[in-house]
Structure formats: C-alpha cells, structure tokens
N, CA and C of each residue as an Amber inpcrd file, in Angstrom:
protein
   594
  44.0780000 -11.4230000 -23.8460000  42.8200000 -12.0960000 -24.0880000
  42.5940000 -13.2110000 -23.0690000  43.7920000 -13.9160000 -23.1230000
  43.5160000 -15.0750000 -21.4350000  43.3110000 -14.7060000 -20.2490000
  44.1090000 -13.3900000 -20.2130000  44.0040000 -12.6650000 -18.7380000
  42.1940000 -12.3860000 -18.6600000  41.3840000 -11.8230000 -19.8070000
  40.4650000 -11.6460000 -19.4160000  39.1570000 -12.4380000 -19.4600000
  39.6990000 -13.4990000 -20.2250000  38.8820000 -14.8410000 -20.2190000
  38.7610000 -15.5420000 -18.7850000  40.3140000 -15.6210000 -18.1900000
  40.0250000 -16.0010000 -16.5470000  39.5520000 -15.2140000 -15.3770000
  39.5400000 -13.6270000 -15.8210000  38.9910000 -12.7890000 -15.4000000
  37.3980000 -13.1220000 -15.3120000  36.9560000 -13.4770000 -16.6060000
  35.3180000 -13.4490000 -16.5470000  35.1800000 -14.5910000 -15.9980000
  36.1320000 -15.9590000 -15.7000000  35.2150000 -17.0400000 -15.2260000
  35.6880000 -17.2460000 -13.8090000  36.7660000 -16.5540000 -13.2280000
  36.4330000 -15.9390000 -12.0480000  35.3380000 -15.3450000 -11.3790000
  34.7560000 -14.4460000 -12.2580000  33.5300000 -13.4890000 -11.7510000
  32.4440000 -14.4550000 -11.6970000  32.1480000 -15.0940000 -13.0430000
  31.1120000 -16.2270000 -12.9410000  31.1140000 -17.4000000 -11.8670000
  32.1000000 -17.4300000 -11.2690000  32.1320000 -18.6910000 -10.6100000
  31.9340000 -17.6500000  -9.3920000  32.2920000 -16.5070000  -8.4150000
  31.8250000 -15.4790000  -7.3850000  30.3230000 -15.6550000  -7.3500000
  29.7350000 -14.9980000  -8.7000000  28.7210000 -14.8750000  -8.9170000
  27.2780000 -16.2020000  -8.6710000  27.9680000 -17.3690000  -9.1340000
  27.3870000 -18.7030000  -8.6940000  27.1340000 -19.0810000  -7.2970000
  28.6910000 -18.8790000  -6.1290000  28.7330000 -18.9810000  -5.1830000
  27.8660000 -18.3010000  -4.2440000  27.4520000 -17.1410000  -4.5930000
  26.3570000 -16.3470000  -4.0120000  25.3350000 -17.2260000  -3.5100000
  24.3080000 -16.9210000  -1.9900000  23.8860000 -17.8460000  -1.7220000
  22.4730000 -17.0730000  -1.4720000  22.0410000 -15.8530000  -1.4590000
  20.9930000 -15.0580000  -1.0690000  21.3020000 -13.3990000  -1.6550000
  20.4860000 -12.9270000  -1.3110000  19.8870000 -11.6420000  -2.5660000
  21.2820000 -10.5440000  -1.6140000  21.8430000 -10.5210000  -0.1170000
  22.4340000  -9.6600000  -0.1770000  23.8840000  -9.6340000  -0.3930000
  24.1160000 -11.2870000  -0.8380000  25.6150000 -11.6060000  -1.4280000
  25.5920000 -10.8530000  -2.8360000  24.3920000 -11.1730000  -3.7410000
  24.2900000 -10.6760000  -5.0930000  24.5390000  -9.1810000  -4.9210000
  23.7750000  -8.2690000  -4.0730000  23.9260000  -7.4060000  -4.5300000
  25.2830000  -6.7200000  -3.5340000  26.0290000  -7.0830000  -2.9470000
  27.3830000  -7.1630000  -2.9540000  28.0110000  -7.2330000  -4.0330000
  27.6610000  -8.2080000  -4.7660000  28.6070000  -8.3990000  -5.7510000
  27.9960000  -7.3000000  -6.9660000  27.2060000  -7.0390000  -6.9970000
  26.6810000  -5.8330000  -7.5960000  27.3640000  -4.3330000  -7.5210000
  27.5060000  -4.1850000  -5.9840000  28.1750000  -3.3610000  -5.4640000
  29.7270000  -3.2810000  -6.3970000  30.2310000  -4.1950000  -6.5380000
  31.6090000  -4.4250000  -6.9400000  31.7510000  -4.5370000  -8.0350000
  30.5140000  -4.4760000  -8.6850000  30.7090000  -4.8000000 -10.6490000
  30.2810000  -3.1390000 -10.8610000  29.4430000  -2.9090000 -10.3220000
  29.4920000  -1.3670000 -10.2850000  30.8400000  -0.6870000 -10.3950000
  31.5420000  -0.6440000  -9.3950000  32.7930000   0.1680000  -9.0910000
  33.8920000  -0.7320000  -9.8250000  33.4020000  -1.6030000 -10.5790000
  34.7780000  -2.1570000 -11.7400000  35.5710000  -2.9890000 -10.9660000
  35.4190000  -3.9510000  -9.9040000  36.0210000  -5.2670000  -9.6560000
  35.7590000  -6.0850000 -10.2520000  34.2700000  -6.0790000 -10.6650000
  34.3700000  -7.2470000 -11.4860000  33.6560000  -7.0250000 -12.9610000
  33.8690000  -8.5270000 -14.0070000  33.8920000  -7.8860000 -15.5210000
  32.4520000  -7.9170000 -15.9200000  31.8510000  -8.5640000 -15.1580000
  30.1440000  -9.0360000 -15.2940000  28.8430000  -9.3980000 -14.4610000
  28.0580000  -9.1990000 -14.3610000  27.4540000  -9.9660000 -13.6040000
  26.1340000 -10.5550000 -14.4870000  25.1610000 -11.4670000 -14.0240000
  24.4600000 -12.3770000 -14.9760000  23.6690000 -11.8060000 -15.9740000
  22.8850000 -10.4320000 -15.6690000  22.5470000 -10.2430000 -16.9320000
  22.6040000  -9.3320000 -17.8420000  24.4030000  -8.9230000 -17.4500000
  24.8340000  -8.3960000 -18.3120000  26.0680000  -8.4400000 -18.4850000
  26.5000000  -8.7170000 -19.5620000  28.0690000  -9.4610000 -19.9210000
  29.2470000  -8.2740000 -19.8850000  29.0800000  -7.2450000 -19.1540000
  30.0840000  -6.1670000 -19.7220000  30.1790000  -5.3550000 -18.5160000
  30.7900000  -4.0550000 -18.3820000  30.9350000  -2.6410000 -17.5310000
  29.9710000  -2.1630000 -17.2360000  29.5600000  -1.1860000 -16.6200000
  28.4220000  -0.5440000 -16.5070000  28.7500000   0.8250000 -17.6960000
  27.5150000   1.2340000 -18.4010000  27.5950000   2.0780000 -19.5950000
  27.8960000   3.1800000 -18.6040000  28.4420000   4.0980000 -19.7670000
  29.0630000   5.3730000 -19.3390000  28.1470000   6.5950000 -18.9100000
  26.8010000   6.4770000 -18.8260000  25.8460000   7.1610000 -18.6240000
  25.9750000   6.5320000 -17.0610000  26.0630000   5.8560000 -16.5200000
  26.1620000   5.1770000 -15.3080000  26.9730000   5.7960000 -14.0450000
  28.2790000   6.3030000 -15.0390000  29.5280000   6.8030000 -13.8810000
  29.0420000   7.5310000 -12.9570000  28.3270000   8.8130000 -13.4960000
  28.0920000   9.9360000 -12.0800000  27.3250000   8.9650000 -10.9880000
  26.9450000   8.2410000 -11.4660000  25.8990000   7.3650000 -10.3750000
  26.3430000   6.3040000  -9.5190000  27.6270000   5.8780000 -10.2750000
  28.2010000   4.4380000  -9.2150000  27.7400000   4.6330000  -7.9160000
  28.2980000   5.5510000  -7.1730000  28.1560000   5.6720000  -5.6330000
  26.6790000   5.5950000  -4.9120000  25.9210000   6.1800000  -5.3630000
  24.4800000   5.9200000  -5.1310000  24.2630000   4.6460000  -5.6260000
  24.2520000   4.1600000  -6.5920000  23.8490000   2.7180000  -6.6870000
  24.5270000   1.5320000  -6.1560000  26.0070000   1.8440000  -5.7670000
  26.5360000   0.9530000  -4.7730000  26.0020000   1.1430000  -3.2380000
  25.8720000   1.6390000  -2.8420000  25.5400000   2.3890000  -1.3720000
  23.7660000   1.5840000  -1.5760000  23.6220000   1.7370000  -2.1990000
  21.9570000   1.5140000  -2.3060000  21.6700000  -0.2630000  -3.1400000
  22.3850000  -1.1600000  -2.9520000  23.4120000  -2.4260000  -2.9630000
  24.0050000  -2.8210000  -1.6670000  24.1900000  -2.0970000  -1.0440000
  25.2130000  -2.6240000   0.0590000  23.8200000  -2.2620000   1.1490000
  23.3350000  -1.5500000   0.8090000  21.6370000  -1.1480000   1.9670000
  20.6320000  -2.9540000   1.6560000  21.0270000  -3.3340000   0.5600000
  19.7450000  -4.2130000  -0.0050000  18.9230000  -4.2920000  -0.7320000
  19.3800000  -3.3640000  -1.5460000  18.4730000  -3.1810000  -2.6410000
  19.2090000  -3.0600000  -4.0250000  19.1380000  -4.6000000  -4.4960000
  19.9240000  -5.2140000  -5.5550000  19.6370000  -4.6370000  -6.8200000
  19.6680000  -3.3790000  -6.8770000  19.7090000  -2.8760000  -8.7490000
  19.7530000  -3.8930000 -10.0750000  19.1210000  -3.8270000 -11.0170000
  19.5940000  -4.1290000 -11.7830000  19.0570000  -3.5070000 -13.1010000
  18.5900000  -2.1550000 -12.9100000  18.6620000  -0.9220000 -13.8540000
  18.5590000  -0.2070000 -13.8370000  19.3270000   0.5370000 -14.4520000
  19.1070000   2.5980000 -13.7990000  19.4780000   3.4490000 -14.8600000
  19.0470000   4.3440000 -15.2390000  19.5350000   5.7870000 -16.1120000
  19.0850000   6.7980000 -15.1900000  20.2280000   7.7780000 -15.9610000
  19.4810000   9.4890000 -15.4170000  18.3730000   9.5980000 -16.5960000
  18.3630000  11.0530000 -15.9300000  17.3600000  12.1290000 -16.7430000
  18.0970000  12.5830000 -17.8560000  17.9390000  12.9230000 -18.8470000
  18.6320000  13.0260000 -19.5830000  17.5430000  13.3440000 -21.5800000
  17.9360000  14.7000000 -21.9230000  17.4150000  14.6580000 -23.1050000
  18.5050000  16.0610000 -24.1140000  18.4710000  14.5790000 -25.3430000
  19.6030000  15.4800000 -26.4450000  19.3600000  13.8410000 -27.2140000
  20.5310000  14.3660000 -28.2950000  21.4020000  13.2640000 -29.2830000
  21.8190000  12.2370000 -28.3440000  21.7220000  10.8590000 -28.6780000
  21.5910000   9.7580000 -29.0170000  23.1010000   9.7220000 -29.4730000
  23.4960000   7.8050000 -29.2400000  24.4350000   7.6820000 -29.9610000
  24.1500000   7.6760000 -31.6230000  22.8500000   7.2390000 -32.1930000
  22.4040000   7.0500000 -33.1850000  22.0490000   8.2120000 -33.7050000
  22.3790000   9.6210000 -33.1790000  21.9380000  11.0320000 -33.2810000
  20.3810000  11.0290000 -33.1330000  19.7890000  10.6940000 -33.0690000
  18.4830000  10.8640000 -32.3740000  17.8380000  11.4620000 -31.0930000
  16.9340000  11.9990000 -31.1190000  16.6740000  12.9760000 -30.1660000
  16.4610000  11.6530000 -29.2980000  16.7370000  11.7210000 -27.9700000
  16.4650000  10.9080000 -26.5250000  15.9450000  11.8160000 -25.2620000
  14.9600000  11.2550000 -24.9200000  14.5550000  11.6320000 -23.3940000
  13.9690000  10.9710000 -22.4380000  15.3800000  11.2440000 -21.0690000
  14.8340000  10.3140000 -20.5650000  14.6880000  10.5370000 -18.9840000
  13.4720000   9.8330000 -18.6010000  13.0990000  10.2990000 -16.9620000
  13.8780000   9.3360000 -16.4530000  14.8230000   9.7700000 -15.2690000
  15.8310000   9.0510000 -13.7740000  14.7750000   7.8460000 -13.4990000
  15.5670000   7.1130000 -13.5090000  14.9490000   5.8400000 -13.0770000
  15.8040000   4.6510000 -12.7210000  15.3350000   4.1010000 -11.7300000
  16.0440000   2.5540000 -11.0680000  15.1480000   1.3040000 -10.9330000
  15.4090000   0.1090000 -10.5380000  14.6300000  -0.9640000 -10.4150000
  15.5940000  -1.5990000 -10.2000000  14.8850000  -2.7460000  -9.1690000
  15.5620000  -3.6250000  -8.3410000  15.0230000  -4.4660000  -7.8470000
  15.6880000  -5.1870000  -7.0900000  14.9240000  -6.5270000  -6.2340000
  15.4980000  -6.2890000  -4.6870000  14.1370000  -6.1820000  -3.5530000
  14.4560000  -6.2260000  -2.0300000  14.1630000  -7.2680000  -1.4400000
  14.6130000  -7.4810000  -0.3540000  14.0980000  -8.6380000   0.6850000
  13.2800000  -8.3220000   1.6170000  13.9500000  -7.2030000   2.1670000
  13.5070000  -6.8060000   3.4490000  11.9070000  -5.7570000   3.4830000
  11.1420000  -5.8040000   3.7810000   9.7240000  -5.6320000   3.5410000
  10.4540000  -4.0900000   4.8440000  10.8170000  -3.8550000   5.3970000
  10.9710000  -2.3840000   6.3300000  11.0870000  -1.5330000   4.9460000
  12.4710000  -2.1420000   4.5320000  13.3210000  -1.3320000   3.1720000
  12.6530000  -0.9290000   1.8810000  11.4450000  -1.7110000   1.8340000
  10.4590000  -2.0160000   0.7100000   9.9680000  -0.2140000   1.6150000
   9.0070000  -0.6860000   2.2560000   8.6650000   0.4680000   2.9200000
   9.0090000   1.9180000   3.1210000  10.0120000   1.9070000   3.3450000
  10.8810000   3.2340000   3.3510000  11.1550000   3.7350000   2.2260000
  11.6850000   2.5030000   0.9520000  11.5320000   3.2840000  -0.5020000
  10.3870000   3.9570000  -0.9880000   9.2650000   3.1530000  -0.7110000
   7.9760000   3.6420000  -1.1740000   7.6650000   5.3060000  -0.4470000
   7.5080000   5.0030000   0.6500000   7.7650000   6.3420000   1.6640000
   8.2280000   7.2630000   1.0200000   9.6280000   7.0690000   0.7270000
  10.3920000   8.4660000   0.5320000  10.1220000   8.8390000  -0.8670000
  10.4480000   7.5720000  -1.5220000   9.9710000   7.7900000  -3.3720000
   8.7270000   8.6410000  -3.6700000   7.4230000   8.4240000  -2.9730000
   6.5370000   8.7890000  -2.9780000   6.1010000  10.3770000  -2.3030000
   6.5740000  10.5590000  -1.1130000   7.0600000  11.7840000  -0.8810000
   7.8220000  12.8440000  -1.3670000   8.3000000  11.9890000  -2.2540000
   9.6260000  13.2470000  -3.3070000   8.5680000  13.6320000  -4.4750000
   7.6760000  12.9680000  -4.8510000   6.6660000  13.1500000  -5.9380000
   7.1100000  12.2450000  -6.8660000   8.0120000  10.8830000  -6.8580000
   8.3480000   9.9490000  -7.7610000   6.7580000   9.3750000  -8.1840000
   7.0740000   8.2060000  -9.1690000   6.5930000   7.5960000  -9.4330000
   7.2370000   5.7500000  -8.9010000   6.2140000   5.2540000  -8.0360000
   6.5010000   4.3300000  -7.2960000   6.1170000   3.0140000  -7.7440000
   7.0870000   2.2860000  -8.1770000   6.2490000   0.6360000  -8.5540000
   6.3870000  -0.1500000  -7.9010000   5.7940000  -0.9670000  -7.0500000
   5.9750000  -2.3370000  -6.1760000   5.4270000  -3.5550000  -6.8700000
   5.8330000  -4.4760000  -6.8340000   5.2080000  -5.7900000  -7.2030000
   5.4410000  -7.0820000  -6.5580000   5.1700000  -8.2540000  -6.1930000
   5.4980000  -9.0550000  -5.4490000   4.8370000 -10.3250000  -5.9900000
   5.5020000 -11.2140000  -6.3160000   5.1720000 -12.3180000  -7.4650000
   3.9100000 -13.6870000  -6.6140000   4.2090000 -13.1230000  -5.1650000
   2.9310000 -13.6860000  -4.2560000   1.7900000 -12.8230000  -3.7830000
   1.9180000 -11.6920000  -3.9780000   0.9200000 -10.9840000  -3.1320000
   0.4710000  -9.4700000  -4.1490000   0.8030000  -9.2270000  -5.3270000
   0.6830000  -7.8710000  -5.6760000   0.3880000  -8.4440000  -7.4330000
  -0.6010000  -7.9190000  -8.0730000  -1.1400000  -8.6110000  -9.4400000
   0.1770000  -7.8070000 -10.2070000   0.3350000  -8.3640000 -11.2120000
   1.3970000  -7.9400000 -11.8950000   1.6750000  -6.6300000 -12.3560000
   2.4060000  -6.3390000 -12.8020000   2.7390000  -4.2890000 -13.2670000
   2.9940000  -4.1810000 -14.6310000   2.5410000  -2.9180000 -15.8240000
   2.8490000  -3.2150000 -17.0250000   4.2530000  -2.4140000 -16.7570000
   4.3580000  -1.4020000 -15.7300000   6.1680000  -0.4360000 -15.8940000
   4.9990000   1.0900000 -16.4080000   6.1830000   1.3220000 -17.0100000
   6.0400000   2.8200000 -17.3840000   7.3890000   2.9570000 -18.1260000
   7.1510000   4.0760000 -19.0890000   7.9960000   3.9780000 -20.6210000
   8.9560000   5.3730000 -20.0700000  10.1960000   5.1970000 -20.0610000
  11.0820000   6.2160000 -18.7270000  11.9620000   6.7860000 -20.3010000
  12.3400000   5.7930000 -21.4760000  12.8970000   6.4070000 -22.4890000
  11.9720000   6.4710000 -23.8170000  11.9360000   7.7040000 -24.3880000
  11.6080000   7.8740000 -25.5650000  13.0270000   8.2280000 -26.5690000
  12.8660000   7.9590000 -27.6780000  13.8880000   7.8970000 -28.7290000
  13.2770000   8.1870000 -30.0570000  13.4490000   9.5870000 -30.8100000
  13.3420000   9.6070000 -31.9120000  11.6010000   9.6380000 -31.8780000
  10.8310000  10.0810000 -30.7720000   9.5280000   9.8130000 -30.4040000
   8.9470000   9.1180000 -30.7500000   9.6210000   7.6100000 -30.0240000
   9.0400000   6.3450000 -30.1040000   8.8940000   5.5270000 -28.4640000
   8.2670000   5.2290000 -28.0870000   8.7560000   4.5670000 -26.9970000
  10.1090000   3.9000000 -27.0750000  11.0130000   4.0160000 -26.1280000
  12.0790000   2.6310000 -26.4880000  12.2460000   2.1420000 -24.8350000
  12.0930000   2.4170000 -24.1620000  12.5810000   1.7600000 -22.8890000
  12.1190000   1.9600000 -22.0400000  11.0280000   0.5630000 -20.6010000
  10.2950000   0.9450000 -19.7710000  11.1520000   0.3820000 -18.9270000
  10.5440000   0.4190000 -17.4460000  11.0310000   0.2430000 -16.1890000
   9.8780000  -0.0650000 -15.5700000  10.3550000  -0.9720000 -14.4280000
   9.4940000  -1.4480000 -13.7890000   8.0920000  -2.3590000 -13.7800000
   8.3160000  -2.7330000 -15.0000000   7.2030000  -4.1660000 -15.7900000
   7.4090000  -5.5650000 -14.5090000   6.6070000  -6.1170000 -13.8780000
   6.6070000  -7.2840000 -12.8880000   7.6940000  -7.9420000 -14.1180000
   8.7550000  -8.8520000 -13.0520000   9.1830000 -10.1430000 -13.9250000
   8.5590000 -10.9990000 -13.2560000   8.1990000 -12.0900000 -14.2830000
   7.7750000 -13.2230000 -14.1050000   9.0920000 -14.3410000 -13.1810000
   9.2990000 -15.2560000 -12.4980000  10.3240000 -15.8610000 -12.0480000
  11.0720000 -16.6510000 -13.0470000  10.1910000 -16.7530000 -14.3350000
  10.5950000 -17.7950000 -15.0570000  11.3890000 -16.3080000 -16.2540000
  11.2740000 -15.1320000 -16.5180000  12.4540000 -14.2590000 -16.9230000
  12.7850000 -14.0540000 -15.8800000  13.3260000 -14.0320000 -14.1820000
  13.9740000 -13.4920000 -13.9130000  15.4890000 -14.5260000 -13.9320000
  15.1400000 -15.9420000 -14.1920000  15.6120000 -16.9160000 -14.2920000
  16.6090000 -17.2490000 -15.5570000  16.0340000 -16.3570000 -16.4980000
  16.7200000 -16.0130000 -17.7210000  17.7110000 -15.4230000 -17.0570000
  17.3900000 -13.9980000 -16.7170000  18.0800000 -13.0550000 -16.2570000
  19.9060000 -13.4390000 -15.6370000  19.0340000 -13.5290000 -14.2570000
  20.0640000 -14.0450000 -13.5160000  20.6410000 -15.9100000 -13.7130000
  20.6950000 -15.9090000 -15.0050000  21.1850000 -17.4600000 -15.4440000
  22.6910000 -17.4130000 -14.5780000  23.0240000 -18.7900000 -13.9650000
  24.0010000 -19.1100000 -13.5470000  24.2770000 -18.5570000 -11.6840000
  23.3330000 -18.5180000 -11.3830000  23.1460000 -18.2410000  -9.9540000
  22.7950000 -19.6180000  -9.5220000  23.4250000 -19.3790000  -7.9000000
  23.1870000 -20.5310000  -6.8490000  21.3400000 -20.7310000  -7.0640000
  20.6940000 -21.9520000  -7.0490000  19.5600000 -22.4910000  -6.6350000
  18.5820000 -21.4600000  -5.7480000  19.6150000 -21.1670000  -4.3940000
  19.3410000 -20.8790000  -3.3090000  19.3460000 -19.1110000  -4.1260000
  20.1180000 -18.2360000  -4.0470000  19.6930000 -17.3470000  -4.7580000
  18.5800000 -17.1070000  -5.3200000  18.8640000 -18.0320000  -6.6170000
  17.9920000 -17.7020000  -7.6340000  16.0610000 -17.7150000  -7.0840000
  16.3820000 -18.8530000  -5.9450000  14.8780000 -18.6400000  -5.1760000
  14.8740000 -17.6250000  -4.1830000  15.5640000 -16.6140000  -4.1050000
  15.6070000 -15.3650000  -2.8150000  15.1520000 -14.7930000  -4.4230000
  15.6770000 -14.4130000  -5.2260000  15.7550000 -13.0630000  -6.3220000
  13.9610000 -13.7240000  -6.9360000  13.5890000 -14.6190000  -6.7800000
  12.0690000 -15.3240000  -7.8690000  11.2560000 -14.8630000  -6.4150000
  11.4550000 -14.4490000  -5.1010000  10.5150000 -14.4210000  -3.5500000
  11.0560000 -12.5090000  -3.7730000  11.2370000 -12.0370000  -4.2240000
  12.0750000 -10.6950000  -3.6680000  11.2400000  -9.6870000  -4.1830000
  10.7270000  -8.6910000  -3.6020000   9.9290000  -7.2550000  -3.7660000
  10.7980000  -6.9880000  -5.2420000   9.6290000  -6.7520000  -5.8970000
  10.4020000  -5.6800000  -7.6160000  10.3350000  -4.4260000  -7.0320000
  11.0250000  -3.3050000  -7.2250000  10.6380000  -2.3170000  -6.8630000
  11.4520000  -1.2510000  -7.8340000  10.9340000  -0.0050000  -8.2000000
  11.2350000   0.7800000  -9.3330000  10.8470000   2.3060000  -8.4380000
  11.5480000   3.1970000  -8.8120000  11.4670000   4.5050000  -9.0340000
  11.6040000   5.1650000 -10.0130000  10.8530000   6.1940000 -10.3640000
  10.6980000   6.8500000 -11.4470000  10.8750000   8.1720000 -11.6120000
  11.2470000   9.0610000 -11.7100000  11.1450000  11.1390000 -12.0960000
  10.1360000  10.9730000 -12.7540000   9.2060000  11.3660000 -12.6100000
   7.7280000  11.5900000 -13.6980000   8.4570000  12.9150000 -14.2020000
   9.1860000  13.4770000 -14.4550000   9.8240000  14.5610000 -15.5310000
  11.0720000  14.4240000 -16.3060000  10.8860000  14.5120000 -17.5750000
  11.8760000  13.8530000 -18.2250000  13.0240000  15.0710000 -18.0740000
  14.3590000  14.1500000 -17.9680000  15.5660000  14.8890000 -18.3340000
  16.1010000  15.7020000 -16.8390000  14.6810000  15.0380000 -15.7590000
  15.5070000  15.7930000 -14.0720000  16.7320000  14.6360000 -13.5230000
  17.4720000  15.7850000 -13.0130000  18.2390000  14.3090000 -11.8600000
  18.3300000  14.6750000 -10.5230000  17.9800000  16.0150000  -9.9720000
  18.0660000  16.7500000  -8.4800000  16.6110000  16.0650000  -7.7850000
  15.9730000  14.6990000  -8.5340000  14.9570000  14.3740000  -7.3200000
  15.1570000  12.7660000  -6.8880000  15.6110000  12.2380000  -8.3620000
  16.0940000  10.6500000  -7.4510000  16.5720000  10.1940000  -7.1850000
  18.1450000  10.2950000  -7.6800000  19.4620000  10.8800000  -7.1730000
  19.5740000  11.2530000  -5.7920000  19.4060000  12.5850000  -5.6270000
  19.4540000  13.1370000  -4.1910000  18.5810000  12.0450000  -2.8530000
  17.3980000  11.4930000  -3.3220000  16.6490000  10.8020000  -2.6890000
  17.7370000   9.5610000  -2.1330000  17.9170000   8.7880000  -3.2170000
  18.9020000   7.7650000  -3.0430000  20.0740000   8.1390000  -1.9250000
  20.2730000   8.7290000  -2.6040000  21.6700000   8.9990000  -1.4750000
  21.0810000   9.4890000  -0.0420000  20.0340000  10.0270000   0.3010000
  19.7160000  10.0020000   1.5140000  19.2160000   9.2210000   2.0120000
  18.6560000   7.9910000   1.3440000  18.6140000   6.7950000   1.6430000
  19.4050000   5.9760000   1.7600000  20.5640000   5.7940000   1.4920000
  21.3200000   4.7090000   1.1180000  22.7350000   6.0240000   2.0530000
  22.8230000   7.1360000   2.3410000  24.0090000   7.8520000   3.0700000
  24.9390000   7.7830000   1.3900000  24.7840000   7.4600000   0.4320000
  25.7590000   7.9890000  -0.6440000  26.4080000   9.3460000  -0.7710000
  27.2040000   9.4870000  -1.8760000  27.2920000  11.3220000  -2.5940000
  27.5100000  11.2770000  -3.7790000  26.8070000  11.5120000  -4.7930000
  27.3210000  11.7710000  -6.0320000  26.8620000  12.7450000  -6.6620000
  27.2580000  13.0830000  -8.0710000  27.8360000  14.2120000  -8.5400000
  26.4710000  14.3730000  -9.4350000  25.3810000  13.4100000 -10.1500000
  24.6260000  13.7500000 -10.9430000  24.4450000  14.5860000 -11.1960000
C-alpha cells in the first residue's frame, strides 16, 4: 500500500513538472503503456477496452496530439449486461495548427466525423453521442471544454501547461458507424506510423 501511495505521488509530482502540452502528452504516452499510475483526470490504468489500442494512442501522443479519450467500436453486453453500442472515437488537445490540419484532412477523407474547436477562434461544439447503452444516450465526445472544466480536468498541472492545454485545438474523431474499428484505428496509425491489433 506505501509502495503505491509513493508511486502515485511520484506520478503527481512528473505530472506537475510538465511545462507545455508536449511534455503532457509524453507523459500520456507513458500512463498509457503502464509507467505511470495516473494522470490528472483520471486516477487509475487505462480500462481494458483500451489495450488493443495503447500503441496508436501512444504514437499519436508522442506526434502531439494529447488524448484524453478514446473507445472502439464496439456493440454487445455491458458490464451491467446491457446492450452497448459504440462508434470508435478519440479526442484530444493539439498545438500545432499543421497537425490540426492533417487530422482534419485525413479524418475527413476516411468519411469520419470531424470536430474542431478552438476556445479563441471557433464558437463552441455540442460533441456527438458515440455511446448508447440500454438505448439511452450515455456517452458523447467531442463537446468544446470550456478552460474553466478543462482546469478541473487537468487539476494539478504546471500554470504554464495548464495555459498551453486552456490555448490548444480540441479536436475529436468519430466512426459515424457504430461497432466499426478498420476506419479510425487504421487512420491513426497511418498518421501517427503506429500498429495495432484492433
């Protein structure tokens, strides 16, 4: 229990030291692949729906484009046994306005569904609803954050950070078909040079 108590305030104190959006998503990179036990806004591992994907979402982290949510496609039982379906989807925060570009590009060319937002220059986004559960809505992607939740979010970040991640392109991809993974997946990784198994 101590070992992993100094474990987590190790990570938290990495995580603080961060000084701009491509230290974070470094360290993203590494909470992904299980170096580290947390990152800010989320206290734990990455869920097990996650694994086939590490590599694409690290690779696509280490490119600049700081994830901080993703599922596959995916439709069946629920942990709650409930029917679930759900369209591939990611969202993140960029810096680099080329990289912004090229996602949109390719996302959009694959036949995704593309969200951009920019908390200076682009009116806000409501998302799009990527999980249904038990045919209810339960989970969107790509809704604008405001700076003042992304601030929630990423609680315990450097100053300097936390004002790169509140200035940083939102950006989301979507499968407009529920339960595919051979279109955003594959995309990613030819973006980002990944390989994974989805």
């Amino acid at each position: 229990m101590i070992k992993q108590w100094l474990k987590a305030r190790s990570d938290r104190r990495r995580w603080a030291a961060a000084q701009a959006l491509p230290e974070l998503a470094e360290l993203m990179a590494l909470w992904l692949e299980g170096e580290l036990s947390m990152w800010p806004g989320y206290g734990a591992g990455a869920d097990e729906e996650t694994t086939l994907m590490i590599p694409t979402l690290a690779a696509a982290n280490r490119a600049g484009f700081l994830t901080d949510q993703s599922q596959p496609g995916y439709i069946g039982p629920g942990f709650d046994g409930l029917v679930w379906e759900q369209r591939a989807a990611v969202s993140g925060l960029v810096r680099d306005e080329q990289l912004v570009a090229r996602i949109r590009r390719a996302g959009e060319d694959a036949g995704l569904l593309v969200l951009i937002s920019h908390p200076r220059l682009l009116p806000q986004g409501a998302g799009a609803t990527c999980t249904i559960r038990g045919g209810q809505p339960y989970t969107s992607f790509g809704e604008h954050l405001s700076p003042r939740i992304l601030r929630r979010i990423w609680r315990g970040i450097s100053r300097q950070a936390s004002a790169a991640i509140a200035d940083a392109w939102q950006v989301c991809l979507i499968d407009p078909e529920v339960g595919r993974n051979d279109r955003l997946w594959p995309l990613l990784d030819d973006l980002f040079a990944a390989q994974t198994t989805v």
